[in-house]
C-alpha positions as CSV (number, residue, x, y, z in Angstrom):
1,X,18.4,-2.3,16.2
2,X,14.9,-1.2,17.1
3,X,12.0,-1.0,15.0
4,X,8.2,0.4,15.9
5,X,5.6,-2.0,16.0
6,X,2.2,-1.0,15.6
7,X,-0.3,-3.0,18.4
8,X,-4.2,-3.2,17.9
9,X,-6.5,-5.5,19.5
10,X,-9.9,-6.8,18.3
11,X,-12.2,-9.3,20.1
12,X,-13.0,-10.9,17.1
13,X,-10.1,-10.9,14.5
14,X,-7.1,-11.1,17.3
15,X,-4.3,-8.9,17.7
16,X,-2.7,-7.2,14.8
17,X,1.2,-6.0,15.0
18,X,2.2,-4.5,12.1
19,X,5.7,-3.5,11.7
20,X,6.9,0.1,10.1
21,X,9.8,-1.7,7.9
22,X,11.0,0.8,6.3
23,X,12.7,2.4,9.4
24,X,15.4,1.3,12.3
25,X,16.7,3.0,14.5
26,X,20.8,2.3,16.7
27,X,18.6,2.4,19.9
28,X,15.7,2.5,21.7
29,X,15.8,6.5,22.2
30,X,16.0,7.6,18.8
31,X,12.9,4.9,17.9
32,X,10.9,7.0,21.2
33,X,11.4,9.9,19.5
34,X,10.4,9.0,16.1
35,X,7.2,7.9,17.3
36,X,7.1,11.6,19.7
37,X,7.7,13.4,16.4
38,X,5.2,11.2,14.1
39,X,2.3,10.2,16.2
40,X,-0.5,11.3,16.3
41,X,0.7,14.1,13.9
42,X,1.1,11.8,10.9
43,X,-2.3,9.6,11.2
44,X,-5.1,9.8,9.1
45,X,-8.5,10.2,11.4
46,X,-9.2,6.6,11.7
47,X,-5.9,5.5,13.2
48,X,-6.0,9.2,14.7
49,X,-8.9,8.6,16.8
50,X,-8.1,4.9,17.5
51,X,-4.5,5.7,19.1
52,X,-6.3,8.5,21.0
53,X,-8.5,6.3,22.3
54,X,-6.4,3.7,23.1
55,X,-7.2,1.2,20.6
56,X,-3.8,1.6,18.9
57,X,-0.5,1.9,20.7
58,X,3.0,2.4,19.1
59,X,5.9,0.5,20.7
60,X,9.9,0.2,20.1
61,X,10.8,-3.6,20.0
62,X,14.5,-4.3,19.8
63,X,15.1,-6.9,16.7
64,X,17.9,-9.2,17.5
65,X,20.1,-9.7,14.0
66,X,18.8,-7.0,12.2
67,X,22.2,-5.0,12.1
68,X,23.4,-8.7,9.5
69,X,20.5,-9.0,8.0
70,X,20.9,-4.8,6.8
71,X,24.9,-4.9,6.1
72,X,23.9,-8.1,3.7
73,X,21.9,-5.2,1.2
């Protein structure tokens, strides 16, 4: 399963990865195009103007057991 992971890095606080967990996706295609079809589209102006600046990137990160961890709900 894949899942999008938010990355944003600060010089001060470190590097944040959030993790949108309320979505996964069979492979890595269908998590590209979520984030095609979501970003920047979805953002408020904040997060807007950070991704368009580069300061926030979205990813697709494969999660290894995540297919037994969602059968067990």
């Amino acid at each position: 399963m894949w899942v999008v992971v938010v990355v944003l890095l600060n010089a001060l606080s470190g590097p944040e990865t959030p993790v949108v967990q309320d979505m996964a996706y069979k492979d890595e295609a269908a998590c590209k195009a979520s984030i095609a079809a979501h970003v920047p589209a979805k953002l408020d102006a904040r997060a807007k103007a950070e991704y368009e600046n580069g300061y926030r990137r979205y990813v697709c990160v494969r999660v290894g057991g995540l297919e037994t961890l969602l059968k067990a709900k």
